[in-house]
Structures are given as C-alpha cells and as structure tokens.
KOLNU-561422 format. One record per residue: residue in one letter; residue number from 0; z, y, x of N, C-alpha, C in turn. Coordinates in Angstrom, 1 decimal, padded with zeros to 4 digits. Layout:
<tiros>
> A:NUM:Z:Y:X:Z:Y:X:Z:Y:X
...
</tiros>
This chain:
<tiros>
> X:0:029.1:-003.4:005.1:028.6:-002.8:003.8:029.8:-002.8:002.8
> X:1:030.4:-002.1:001.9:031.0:-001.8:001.1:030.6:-002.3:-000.4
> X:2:031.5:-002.8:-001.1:031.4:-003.5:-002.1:030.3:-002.6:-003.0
> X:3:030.7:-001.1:-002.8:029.7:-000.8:-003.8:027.9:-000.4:-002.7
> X:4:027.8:-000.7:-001.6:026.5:-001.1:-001.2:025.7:-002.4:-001.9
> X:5:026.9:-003.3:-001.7:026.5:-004.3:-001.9:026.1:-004.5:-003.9
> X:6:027.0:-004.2:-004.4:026.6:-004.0:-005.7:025.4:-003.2:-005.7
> X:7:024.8:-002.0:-005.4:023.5:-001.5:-005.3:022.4:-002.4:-005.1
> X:8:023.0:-003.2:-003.7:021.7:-004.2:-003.1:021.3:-005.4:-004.4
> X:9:022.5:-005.7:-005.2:022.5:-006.7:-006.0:021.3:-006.0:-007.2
> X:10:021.7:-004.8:-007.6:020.9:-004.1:-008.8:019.5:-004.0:-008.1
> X:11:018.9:-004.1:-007.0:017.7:-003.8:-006.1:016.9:-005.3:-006.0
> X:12:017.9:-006.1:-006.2:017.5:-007.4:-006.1:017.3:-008.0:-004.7
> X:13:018.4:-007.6:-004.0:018.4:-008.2:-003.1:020.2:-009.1:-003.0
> X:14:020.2:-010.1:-002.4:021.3:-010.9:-002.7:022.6:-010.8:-001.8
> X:15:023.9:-010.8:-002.4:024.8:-010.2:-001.2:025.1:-011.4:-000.6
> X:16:025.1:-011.0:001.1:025.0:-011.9:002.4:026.1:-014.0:002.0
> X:17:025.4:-014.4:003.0:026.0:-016.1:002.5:027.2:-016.0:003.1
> X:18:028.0:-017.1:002.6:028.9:-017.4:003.7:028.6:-017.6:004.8
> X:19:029.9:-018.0:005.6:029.6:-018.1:006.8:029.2:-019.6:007.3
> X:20:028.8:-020.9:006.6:028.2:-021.8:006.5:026.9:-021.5:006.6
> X:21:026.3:-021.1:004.8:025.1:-021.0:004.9:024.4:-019.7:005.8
> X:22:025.5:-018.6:006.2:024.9:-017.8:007.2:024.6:-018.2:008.7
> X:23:025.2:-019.5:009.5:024.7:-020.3:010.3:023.5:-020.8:009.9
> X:24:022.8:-021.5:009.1:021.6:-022.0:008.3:020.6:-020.9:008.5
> X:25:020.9:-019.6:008.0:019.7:-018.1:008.1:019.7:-017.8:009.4
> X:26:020.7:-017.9:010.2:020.8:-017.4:011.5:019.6:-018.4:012.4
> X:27:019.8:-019.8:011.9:019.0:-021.2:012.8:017.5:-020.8:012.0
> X:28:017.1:-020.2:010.8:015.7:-020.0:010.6:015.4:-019.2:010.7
> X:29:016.2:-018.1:011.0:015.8:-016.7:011.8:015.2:-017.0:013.5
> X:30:015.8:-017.5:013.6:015.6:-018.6:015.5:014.5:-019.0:015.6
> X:31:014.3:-020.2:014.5:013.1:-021.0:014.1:012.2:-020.1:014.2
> X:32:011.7:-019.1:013.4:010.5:-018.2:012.9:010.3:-017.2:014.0
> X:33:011.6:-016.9:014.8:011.0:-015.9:016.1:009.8:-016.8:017.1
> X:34:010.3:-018.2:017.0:009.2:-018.9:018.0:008.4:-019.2:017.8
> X:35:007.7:-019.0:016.4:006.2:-019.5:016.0:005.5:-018.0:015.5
> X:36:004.1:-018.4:016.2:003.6:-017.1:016.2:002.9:-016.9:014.9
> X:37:002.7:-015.1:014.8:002.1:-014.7:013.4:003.0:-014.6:012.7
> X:38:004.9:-015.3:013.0:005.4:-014.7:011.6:006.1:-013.4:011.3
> X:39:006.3:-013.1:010.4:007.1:-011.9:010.0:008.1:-012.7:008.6
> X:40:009.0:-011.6:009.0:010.4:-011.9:008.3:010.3:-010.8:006.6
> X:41:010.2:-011.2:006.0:010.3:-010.0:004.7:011.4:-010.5:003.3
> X:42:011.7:-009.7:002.9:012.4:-009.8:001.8:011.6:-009.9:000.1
> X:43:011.5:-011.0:-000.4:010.9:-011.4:-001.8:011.8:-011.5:-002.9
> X:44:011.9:-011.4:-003.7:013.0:-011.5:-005.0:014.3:-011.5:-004.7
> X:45:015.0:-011.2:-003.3:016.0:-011.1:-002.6:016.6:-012.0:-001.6
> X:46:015.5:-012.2:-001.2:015.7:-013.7:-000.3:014.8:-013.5:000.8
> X:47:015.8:-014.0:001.8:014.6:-013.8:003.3:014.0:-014.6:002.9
> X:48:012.3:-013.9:003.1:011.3:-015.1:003.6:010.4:-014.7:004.4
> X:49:010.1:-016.0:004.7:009.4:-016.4:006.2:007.6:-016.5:006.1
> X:50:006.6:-015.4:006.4:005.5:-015.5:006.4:004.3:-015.8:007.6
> X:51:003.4:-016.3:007.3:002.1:-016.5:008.3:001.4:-015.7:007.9
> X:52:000.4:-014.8:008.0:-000.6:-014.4:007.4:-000.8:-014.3:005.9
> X:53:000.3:-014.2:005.8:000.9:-013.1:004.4:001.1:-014.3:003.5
> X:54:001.2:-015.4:003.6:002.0:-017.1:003.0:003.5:-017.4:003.4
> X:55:003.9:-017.2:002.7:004.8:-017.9:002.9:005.0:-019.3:002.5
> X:56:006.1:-019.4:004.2:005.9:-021.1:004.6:007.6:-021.3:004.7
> X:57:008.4:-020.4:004.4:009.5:-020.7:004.6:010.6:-019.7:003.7
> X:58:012.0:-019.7:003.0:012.4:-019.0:002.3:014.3:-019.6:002.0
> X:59:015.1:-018.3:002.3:016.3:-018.8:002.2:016.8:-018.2:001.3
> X:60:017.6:-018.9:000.1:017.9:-018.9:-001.2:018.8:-019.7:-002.1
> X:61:019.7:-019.1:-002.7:020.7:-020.1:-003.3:019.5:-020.5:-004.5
> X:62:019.7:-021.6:-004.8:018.9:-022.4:-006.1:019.5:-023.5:-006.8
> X:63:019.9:-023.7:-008.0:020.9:-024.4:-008.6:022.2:-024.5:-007.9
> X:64:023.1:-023.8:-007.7:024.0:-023.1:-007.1:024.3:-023.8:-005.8
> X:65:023.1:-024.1:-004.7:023.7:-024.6:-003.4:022.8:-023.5:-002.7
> X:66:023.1:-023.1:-001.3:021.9:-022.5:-000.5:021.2:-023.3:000.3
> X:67:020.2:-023.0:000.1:018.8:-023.9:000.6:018.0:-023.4:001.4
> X:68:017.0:-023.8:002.2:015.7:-023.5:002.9:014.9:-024.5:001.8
> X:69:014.1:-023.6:001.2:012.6:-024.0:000.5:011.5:-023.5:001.7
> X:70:010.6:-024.8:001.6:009.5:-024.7:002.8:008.6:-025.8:002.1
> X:71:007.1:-025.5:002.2:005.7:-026.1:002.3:005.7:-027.7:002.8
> X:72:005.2:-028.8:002.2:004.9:-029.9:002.5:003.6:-030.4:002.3
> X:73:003.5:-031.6:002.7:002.6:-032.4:002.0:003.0:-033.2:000.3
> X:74:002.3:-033.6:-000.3:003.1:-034.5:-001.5:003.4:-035.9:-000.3
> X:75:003.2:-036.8:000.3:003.8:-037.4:000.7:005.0:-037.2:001.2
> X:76:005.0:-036.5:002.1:006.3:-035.5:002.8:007.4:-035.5:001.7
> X:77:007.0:-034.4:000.6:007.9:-034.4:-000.4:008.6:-035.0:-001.4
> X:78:007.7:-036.5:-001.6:008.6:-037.3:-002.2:009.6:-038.4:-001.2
> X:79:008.7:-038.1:000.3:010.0:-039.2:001.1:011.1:-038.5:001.1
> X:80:011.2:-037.0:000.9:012.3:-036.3:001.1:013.1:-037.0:000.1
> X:81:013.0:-036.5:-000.8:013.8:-036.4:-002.5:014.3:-037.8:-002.4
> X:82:013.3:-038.8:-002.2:013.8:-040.3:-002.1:014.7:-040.8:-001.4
> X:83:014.4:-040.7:-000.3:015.4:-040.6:000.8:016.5:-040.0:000.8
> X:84:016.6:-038.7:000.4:018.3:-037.9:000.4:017.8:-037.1:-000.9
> X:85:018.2:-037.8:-001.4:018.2:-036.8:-003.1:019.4:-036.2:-003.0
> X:86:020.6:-036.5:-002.3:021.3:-035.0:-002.4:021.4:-033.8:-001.7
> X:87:020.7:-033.9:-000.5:019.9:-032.8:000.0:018.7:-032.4:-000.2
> X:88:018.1:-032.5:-001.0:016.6:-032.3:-000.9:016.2:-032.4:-002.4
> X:89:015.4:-031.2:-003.3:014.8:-031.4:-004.4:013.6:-030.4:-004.3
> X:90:013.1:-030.7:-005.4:011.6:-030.2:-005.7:011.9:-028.9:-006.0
> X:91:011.6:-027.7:-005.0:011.8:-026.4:-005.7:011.2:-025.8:-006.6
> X:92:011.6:-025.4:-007.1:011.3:-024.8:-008.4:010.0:-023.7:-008.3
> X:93:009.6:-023.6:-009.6:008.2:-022.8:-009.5:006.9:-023.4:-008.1
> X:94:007.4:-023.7:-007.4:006.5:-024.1:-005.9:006.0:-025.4:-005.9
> X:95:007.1:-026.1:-006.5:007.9:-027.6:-006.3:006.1:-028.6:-006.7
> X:96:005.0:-027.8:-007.3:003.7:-028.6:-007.5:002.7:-028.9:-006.4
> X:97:003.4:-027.3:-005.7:002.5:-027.4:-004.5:003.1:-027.6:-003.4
> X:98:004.0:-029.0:-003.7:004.5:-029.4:-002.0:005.9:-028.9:-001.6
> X:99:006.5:-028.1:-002.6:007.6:-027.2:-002.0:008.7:-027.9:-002.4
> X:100:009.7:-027.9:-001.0:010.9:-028.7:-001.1:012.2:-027.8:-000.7
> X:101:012.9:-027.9:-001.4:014.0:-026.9:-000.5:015.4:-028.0:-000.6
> X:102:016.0:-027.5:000.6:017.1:-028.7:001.7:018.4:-027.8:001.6
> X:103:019.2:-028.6:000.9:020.6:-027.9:001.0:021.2:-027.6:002.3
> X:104:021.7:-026.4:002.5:022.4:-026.1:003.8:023.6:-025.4:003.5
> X:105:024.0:-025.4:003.0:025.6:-025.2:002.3:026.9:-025.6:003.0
> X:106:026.3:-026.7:003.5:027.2:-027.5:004.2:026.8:-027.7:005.8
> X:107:026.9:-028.8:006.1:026.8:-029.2:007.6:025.1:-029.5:007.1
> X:108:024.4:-029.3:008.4:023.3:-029.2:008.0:022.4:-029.8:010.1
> X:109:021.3:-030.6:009.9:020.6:-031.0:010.8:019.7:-029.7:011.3
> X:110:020.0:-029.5:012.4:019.5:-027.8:012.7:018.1:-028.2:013.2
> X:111:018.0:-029.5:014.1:016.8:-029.9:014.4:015.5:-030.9:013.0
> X:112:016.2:-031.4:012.5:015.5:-031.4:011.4:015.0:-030.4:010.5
> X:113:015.9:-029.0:010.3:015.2:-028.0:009.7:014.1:-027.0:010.4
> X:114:014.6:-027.5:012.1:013.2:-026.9:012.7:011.8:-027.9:012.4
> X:115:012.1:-028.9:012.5:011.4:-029.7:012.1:010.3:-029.4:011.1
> X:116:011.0:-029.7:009.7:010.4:-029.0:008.9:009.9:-027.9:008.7
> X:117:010.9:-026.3:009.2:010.0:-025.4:009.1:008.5:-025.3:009.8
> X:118:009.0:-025.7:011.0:007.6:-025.8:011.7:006.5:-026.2:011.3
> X:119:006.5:-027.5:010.3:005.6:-028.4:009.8:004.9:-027.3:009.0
> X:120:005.8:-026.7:007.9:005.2:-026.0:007.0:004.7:-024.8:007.1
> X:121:005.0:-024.1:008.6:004.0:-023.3:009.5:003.3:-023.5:009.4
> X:122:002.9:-024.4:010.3:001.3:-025.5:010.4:000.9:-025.3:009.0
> X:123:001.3:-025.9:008.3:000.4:-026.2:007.2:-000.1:-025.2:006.0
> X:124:000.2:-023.7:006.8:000.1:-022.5:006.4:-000.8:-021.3:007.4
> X:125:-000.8:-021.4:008.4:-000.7:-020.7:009.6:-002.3:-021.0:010.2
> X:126:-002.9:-019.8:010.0:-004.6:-019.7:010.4:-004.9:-020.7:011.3
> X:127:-005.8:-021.3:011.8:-006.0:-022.0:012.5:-005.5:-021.7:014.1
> X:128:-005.6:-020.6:014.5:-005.6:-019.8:015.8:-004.0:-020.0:016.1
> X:129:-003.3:-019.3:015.2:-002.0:-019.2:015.0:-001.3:-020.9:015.6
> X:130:-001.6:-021.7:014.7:-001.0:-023.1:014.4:-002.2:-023.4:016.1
> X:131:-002.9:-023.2:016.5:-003.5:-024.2:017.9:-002.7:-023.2:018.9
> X:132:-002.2:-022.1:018.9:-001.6:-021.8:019.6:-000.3:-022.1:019.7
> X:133:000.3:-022.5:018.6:002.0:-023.3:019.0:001.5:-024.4:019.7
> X:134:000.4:-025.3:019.1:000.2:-026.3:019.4:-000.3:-026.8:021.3
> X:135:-001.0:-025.9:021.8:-001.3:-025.1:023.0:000.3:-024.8:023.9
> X:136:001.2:-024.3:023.5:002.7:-024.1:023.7:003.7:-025.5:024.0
> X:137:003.3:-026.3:022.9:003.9:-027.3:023.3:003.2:-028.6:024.1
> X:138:002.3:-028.3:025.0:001.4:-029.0:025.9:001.9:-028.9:027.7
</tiros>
C-alpha cells in the first residue's frame, strides 16, 4: 500500500498496519479466532475485531500508546490480571466495567496465554451451541 493509501485508510478510520512485533501478535489472533467456531473477523473504529454472534470477544488496538489484545473476562479474572502483571495488563478503556482487559503485545508476548485468554472470552460470549461445540472439540 502506498503512503497515500495508507493516509486515506487513516482518514476512513482504519489504522495503518503494526510493526512487525505487534504484527506477530494479529497474526497469533488471527490463528486463535480461525479455530473457534461462529467467529468473524470485522473492522470497528479501525481495529480488527474478533466477533461471536455479533459480540465482540476479542479486539487488536494500540491504547495508551502500546499494542494490545483487549478481550472479555470475569471481574475476578480481571483484577488477578492487573495485580499480577500490571505492566502488561490494564483495564481497557470504555469496556474496562464490564470485565474488559487488554494485554500488551508490543513486545515479546506469551502466545499460549493469549490463546488462553481469547478463548476464555469466546466462551464467555459465544451462544451456548457455539461455546459446547469447542467444548465437544476438545474431548
């Protein structure tokens, strides 16, 4: 794409592509989200996100200038996050009431913990049918 595509995409509101760190990170939740059923991939305020049955449960996004995966919790979940690695992990913004945590990936990043978590917040989004059939998968 050409600087002035990309300027266009910027005026459209969509965000020009991550580095090549945090583009490892989209590439590992692009992975994630092909193997759980019901989702689709869409573009929201310019940011891939990740839906179940038109919820989204997962979403990649620079936010206070690091790139992150913001994804669905429990409030338990969410404060062991923050507590436990408050330099990876804060309360995302606008979401951050209902459970929403997003995990810096900027850097070196646990690929199996962020399946981890996306997964969780599948589940915890994802019709019943949808979420018994990963569940059914991993049997």
């Amino acid at each position: 794409m050409t600087a002035r595509g990309v300027a266009r995409g910027a005026a459209r509101g969509v965000d020009a592509p991550p580095p090549p760190g945090p583009a490892r990170a989209l590439a590992a939740l692009r992975a994630i989200g092909r193997k759980l059923p019901g989702v689709a991939e869409t573009v929201t305020f310019g940011h891939p996100t990740f839906q179940v049955a038109g919820r989204t449960f997962a979403v990649f996004e620079r936010c206070r200038g690091r790139w992150t995966v913001a994804f669905k919790t429990d409030g338990l979940v969410q404060q062991e996050l923050i507590e436990t690695m408050p330099e990876r992990c804060f309360v995302t913004p606008y979401v951050g009431r209902h459970g929403g945590v997003s995990l810096v990936v900027d850097g070196r990043f646990d690929r199996r913990a962020l399946a981890r978590h996306v997964e969780a917040s599948h589940r915890l989004l994802a019709p019943r049918r949808a979420s018994s059939a990963r569940n059914a998968r991993r049997r």
